[in-house]
C-alpha positions as CSV (number, residue, x, y, z in Angstrom):
1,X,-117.3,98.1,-196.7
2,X,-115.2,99.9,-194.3
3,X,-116.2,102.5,-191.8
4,X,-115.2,106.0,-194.2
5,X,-117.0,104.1,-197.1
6,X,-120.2,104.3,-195.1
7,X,-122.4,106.5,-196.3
8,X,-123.9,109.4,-194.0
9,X,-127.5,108.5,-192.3
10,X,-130.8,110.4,-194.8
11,X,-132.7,112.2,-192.1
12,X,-136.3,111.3,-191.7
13,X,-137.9,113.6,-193.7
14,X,-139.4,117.0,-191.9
15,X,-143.2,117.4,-192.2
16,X,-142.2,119.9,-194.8
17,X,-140.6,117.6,-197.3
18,X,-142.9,116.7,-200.3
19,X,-143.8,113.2,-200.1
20,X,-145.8,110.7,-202.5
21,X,-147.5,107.9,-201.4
22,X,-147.5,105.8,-204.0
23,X,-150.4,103.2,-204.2
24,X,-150.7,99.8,-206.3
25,X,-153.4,97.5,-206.6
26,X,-154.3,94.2,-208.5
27,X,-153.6,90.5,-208.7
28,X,-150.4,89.2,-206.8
29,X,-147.7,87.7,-209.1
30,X,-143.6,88.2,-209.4
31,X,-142.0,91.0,-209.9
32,X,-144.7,93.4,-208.9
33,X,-142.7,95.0,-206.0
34,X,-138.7,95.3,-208.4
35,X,-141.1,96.6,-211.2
36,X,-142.4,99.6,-209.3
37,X,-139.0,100.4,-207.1
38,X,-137.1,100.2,-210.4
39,X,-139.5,102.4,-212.3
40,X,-139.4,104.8,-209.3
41,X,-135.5,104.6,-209.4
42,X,-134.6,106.7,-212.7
43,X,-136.5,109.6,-210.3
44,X,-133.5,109.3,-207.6
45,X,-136.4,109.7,-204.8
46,X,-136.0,108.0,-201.1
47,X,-137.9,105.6,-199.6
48,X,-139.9,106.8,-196.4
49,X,-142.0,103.9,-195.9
50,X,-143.1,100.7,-197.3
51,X,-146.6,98.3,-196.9
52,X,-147.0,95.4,-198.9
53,X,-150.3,93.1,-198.1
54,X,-151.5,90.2,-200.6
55,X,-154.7,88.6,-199.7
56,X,-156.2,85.8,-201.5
57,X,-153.9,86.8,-204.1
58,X,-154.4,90.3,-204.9
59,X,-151.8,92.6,-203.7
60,X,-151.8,95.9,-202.3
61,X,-148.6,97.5,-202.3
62,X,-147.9,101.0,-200.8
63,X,-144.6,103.0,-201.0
64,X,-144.4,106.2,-199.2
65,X,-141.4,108.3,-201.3
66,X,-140.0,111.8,-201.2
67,X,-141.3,114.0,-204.7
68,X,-138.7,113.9,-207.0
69,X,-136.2,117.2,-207.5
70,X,-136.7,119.5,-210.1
71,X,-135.4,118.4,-213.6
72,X,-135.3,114.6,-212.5
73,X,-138.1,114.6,-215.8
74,X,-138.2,114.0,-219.1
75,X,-141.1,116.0,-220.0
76,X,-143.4,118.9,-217.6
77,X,-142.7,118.8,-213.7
78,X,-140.8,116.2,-212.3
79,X,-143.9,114.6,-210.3
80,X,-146.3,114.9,-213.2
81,X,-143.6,112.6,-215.4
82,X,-143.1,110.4,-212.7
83,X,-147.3,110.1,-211.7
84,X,-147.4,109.7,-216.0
85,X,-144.6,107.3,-215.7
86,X,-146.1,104.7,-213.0
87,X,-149.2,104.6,-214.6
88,X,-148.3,103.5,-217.6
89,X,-146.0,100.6,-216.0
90,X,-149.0,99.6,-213.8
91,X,-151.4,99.7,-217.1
92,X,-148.8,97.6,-218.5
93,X,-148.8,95.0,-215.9
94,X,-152.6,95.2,-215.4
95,X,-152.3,96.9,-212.0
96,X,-154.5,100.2,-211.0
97,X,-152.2,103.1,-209.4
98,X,-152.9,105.5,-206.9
99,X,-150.4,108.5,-206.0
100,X,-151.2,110.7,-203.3
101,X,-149.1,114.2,-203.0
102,X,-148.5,115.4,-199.1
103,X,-145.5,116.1,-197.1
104,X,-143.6,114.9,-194.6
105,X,-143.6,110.9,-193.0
106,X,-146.3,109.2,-191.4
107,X,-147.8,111.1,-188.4
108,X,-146.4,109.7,-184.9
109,X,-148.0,107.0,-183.0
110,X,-149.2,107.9,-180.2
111,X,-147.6,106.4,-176.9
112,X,-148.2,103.3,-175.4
113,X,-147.9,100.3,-177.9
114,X,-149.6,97.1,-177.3
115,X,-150.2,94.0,-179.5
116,X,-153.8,92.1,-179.1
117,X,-154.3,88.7,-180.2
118,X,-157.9,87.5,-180.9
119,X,-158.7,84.2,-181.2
120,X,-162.1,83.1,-182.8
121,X,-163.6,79.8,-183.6
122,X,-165.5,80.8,-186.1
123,X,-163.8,84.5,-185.9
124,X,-167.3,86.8,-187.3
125,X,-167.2,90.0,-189.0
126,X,-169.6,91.0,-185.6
127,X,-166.5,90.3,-183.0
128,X,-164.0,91.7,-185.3
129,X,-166.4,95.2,-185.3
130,X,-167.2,94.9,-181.5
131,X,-163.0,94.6,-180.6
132,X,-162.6,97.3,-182.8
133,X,-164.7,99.6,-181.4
134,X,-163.6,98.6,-178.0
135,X,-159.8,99.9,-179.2
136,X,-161.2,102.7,-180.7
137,X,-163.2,103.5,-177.1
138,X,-160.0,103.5,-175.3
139,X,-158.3,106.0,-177.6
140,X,-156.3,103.5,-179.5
141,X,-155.1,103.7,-182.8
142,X,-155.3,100.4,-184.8
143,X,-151.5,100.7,-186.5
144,X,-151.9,97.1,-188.2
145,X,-153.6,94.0,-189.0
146,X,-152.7,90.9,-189.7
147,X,-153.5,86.7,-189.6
148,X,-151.2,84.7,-187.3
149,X,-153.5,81.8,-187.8
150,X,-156.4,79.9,-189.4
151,X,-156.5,77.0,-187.8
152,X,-157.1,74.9,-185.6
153,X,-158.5,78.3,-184.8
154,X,-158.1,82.3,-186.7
155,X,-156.0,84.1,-185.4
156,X,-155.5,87.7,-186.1
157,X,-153.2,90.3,-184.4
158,X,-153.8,93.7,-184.4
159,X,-151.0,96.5,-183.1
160,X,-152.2,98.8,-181.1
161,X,-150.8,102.6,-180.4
162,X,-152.2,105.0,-177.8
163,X,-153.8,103.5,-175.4
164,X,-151.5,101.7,-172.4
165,X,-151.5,98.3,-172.0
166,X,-153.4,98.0,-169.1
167,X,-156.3,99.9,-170.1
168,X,-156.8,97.5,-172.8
169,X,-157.0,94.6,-171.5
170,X,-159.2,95.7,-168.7
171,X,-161.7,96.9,-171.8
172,X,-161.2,93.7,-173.9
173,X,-161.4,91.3,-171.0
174,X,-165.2,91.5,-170.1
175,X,-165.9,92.6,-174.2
176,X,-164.0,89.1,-175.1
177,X,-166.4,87.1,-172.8
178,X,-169.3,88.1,-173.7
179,X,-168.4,87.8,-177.2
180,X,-167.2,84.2,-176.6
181,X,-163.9,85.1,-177.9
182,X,-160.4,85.0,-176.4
183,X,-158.3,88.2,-176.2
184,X,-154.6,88.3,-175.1
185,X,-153.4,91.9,-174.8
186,X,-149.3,92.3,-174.6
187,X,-146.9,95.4,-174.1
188,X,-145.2,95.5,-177.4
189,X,-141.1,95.7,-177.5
190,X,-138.6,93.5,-177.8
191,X,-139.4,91.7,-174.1
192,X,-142.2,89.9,-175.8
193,X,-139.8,88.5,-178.3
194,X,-137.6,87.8,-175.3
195,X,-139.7,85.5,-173.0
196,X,-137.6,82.2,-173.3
197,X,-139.1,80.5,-170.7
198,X,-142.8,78.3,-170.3
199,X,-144.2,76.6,-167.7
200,X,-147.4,75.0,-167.5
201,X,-149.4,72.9,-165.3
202,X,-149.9,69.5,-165.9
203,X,-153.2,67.8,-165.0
204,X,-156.2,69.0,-167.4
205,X,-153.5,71.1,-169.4
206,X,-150.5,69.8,-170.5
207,X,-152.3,66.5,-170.1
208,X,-156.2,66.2,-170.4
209,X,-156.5,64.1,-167.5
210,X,-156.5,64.3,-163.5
211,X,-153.4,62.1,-162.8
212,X,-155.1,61.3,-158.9
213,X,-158.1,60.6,-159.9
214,X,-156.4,57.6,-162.8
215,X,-155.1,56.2,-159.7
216,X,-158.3,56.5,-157.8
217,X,-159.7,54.6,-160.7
218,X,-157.7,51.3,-159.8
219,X,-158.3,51.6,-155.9
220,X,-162.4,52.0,-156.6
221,X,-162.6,55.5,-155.3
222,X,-162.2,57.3,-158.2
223,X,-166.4,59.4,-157.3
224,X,-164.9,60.2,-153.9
225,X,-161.6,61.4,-155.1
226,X,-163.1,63.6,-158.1
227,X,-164.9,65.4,-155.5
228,X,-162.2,66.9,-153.7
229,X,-160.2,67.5,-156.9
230,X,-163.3,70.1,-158.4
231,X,-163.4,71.9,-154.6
232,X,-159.8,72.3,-154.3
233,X,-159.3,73.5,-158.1
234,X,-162.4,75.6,-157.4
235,X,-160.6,77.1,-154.2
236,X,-162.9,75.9,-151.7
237,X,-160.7,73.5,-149.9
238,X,-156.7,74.1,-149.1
239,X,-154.6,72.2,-151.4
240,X,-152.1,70.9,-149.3
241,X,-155.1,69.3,-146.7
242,X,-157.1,67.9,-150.2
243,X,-153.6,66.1,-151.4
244,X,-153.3,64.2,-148.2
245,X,-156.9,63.4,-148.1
246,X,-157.3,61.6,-151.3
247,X,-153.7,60.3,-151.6
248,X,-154.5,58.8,-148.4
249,X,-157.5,56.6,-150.2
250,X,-154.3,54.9,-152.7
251,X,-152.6,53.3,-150.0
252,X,-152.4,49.6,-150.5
253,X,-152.5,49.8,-154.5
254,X,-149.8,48.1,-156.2
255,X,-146.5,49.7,-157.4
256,X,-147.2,48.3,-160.9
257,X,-150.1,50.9,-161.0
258,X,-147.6,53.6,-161.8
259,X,-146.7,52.4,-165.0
260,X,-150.8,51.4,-165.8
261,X,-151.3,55.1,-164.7
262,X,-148.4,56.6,-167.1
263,X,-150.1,54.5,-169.9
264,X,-153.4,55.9,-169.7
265,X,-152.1,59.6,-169.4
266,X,-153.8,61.6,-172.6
267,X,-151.7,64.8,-174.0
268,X,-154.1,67.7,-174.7
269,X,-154.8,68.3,-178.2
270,X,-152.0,70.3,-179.7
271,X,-149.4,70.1,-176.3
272,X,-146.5,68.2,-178.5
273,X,-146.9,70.4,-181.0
274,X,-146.8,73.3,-178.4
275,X,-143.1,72.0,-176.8
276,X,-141.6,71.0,-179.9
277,X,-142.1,74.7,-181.5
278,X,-141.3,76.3,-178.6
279,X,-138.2,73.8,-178.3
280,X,-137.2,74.6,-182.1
281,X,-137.2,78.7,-181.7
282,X,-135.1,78.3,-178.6
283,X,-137.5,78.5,-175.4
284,X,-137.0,76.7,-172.3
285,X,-139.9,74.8,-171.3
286,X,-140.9,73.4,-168.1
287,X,-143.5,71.7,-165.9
288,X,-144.9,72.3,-162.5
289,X,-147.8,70.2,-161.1
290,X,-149.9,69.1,-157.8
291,X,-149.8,65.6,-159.4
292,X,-147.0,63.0,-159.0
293,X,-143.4,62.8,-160.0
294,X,-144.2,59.0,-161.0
295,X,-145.8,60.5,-164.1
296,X,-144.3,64.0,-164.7
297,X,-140.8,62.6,-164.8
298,X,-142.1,60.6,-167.9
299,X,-143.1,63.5,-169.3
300,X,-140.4,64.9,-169.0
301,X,-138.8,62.6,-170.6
302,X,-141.3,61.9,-173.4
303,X,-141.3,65.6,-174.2
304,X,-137.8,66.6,-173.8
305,X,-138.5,69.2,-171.0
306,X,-136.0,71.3,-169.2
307,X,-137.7,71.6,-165.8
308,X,-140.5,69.2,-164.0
309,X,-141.6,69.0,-160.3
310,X,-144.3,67.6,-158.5
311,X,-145.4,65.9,-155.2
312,X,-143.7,61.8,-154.9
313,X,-146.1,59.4,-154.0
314,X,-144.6,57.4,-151.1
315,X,-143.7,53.2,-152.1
316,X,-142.3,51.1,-149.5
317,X,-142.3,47.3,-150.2
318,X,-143.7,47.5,-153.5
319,X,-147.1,49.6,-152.1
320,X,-148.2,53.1,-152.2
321,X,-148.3,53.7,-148.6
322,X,-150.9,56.7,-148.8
323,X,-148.4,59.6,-148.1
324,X,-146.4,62.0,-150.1
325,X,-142.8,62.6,-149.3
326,X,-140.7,65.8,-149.8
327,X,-142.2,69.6,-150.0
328,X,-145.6,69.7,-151.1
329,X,-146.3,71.6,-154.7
330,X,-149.1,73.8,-153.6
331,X,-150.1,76.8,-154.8
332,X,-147.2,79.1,-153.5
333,X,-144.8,76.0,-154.2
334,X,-145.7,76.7,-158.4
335,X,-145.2,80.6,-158.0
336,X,-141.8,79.2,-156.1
337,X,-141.0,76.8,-158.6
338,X,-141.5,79.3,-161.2
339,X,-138.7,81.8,-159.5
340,X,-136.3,79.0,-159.7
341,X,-136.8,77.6,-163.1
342,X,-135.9,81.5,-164.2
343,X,-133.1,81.7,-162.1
344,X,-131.8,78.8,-163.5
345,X,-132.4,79.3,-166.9
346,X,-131.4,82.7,-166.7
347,X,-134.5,84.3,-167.8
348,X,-136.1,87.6,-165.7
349,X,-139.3,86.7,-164.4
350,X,-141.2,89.2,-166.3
351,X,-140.1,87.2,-169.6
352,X,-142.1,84.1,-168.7
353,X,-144.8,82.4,-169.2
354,X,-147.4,80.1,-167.1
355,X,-150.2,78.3,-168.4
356,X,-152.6,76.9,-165.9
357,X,-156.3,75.8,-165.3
358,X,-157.2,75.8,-161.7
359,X,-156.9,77.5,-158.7
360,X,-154.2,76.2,-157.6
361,X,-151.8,77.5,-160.3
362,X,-153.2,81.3,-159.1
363,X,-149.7,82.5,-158.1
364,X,-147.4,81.4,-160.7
365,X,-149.8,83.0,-163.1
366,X,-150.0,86.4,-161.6
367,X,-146.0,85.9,-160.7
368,X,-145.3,84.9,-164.6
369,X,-144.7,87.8,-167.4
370,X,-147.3,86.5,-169.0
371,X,-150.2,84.3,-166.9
372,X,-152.7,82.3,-169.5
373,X,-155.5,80.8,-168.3
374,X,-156.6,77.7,-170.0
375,X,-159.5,76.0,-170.4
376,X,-159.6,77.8,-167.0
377,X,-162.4,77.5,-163.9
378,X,-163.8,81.2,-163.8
379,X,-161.5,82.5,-161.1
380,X,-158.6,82.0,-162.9
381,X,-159.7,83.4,-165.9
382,X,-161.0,86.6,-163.8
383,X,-157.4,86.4,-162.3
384,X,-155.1,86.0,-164.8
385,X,-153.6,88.0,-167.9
386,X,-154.9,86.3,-170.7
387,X,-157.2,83.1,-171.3
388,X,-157.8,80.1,-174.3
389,X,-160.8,78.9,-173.8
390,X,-160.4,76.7,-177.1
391,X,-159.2,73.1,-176.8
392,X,-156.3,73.2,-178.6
393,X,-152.9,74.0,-176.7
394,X,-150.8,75.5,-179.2
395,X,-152.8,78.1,-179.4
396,X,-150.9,79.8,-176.8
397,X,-148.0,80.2,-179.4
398,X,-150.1,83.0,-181.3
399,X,-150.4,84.8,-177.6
400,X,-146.5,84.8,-178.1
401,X,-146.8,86.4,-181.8
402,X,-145.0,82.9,-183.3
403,X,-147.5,82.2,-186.5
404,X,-149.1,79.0,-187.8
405,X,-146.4,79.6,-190.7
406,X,-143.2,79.3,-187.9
407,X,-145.3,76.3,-186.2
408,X,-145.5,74.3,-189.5
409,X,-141.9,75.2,-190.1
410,X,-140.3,74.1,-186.9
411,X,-142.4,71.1,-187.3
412,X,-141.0,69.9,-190.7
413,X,-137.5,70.2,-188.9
414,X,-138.0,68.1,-185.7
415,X,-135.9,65.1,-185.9
């Protein structure tokens, strides 16, 4: 079609234009949704505004339409033929219908648009009540509803108009914990849609392990070692002191512990399914972590990531000598890293992501777009934007809007 075959732009109807909202019940099947538009058709009316849920297969399908013009029927006005009309073709298809006379399009939402995602395992009727009323408290509009997910956990979504962001989430946050729910509130637009680029920490998220403390296991001071991990993740004790102190109980271990140590690394629960999605739908993914590069390079590998960086253990002669070599990956090194990995991937900051447990990965989760706190110690889920407290990783793709539907699917197409 060329450009002067285009036809002119309808205006959004004025809020004195009659409008019917047409309203159709009943049990789902084909055809439901041509059947209605082409009996609505021989009444040359516009489409406004169209809804169309099924749920356990019964649909409910809404269509918001200007009145037809004068003369457009057969018999009386035109809106009593065409009210007459889609009755009978709902009787016929053993539907119920619903038409509603008004004027004008749907009233504006109000400003400030946000989407929350709660995540429940069980999600009750009781939480779902308690989160709505905490929207409603805030003076935001519930727009729509829907399931991203229902399992390993449910899922649901609701968008949310008239209340800013930030009020929100400062309302959910302590309403999700005591609930025992998690809660991720996001500015809606297209940035969500846009954030291209995930990093996570490694040790006790990407991976369910503490990749020290597996070495610690094969030089016998794996009790001593675990010790200073929990302080230094807790925040009690600098990061970059606690590194040297218990790297400093390896030296003398063998070199052929690295690859014993790579073998015993567990993935969390639902982390390969988490890279490969976010892989398939065109994310960059990347790792940053206070462990070793002996083990996140494998990773790397393993998992096809973009980005990795950690701390080296130091071998000389076939021996960990006790040291680290290089910069130290601290706590200001991951909001650093971070920064580059967007710079290099060409991604703004404010269209990341970071996914981190302790203390230590503080920074890069208040520097990230998004900061999600999983599995998290309770300053970092104080601290950050959103947390998962469910075991399953790839949860964090409904924080991100992707549903269980778009997981499945870029499974089935990994080669």
């Amino acid at each position: 079609m060329s450009a002067s075959q285009i036809p002119p732009a309808t205006a959004v109807p004025g809020d004195d234009v009659p409008t019917l909202l047409v309203k159709i019940f009943g049990k789902d099947r084909p055809g439901i949704t041509a059947g209605l538009f082409e009996t609505l058709a021989a009444y040359s009316v516009d489409v406004v505004d169209i809804e169309q849920v099924v749920t356990r297969g019964r649909i409910t399908l809404c269509a918001l339409v200007t009145a037809p013009s004068p003369g457009q029927g057969s018999t009386g006005s035109a809106e009593g033929d065409l009210r007459a009309t889609v009755h009978g073709w709902a009787e016929s298809m053993n539907l119920q219908a619903e038409i509603i006379s008004g004027r004008g399009d749907n009233r504006p939402r109000g400003t400030g648009r946000s989407h929350v995602t709660v995540l429940g395992h069980p999600l009750t009727a009781e939480t779902t009540a308690s989160i709505a009323a905490a929207i409603t408290a805030t003076g935001g509009n519930i727009d729509r509803i829907f399931r991203l997910a229902k399992y390993p956990v449910t899922a649901v979504e609701f968008a949310v108009s008239g209340a800013e962001t930030a009020t929100l989430r400062s309302v959910l946050a302590p309403e999700a914990a005591q609930l025992g729910v998690d809660v991720a509130v996001v500015a809606a637009g297209l940035q969500r849609r846009a954030q291209r680029l995930v990093v996570m920490d490694v040790d006790s998220t990407l991976i369910q392990d503490e990749v020290i403390e597996l070495f610690a296991a094969h030089a016998g001071c794996e009790a001593e070692v675990a010790e200073v991990t929990a302080a230094a993740m807790r925040g009690e004790l600098d990061f970059e002191q606690s590194l040297h102190a218990r790297v400093e109980l390896l030296g003398g271990l063998d070199a052929s512990v690295v690859e014993a140590v790579r073998k015993e690394v567990r993935l969390t629960p639902g982390a390969r399914t988490l890279v490969r999605t976010l892989k398939r739908l065109g994310y960059q993914v990347g790792v940053v972590s206070g462990g070793f590069t002996q083990v996140t390079d494998a990773l790397q590998e393993e998992l096809g990531l973009d980005f990795a960086s950690a701390n080296t253990l130091e071998i000389v002669d076939g021996k960990l000598t006790g040291r680290v070599t290089g910069d130290i990956v601290d706590r200001a090194g991951k909001a650093r890293l971070l920064r580059s990995f967007a710079e290099r991937a060409g991604v703004p900051l404010a269209q990341t992501v970071a996914i981190g447990d302790g203390a230590n990965d503080l920074d890069m989760l208040n520097a990230a777009g998004l900061g999600v706190a999983f599995n998290a110690k309770p300053v970092v889920r104080e601290a950050a934007h959103t947390a998962v407290n469910v075991p399953f990783l790839d949860t964090v793709l409904y924080l991100l809007g992707i549903t269980r539907e778009e997981v499945e699917a870029a499974e089935t197409h990994v080669g």
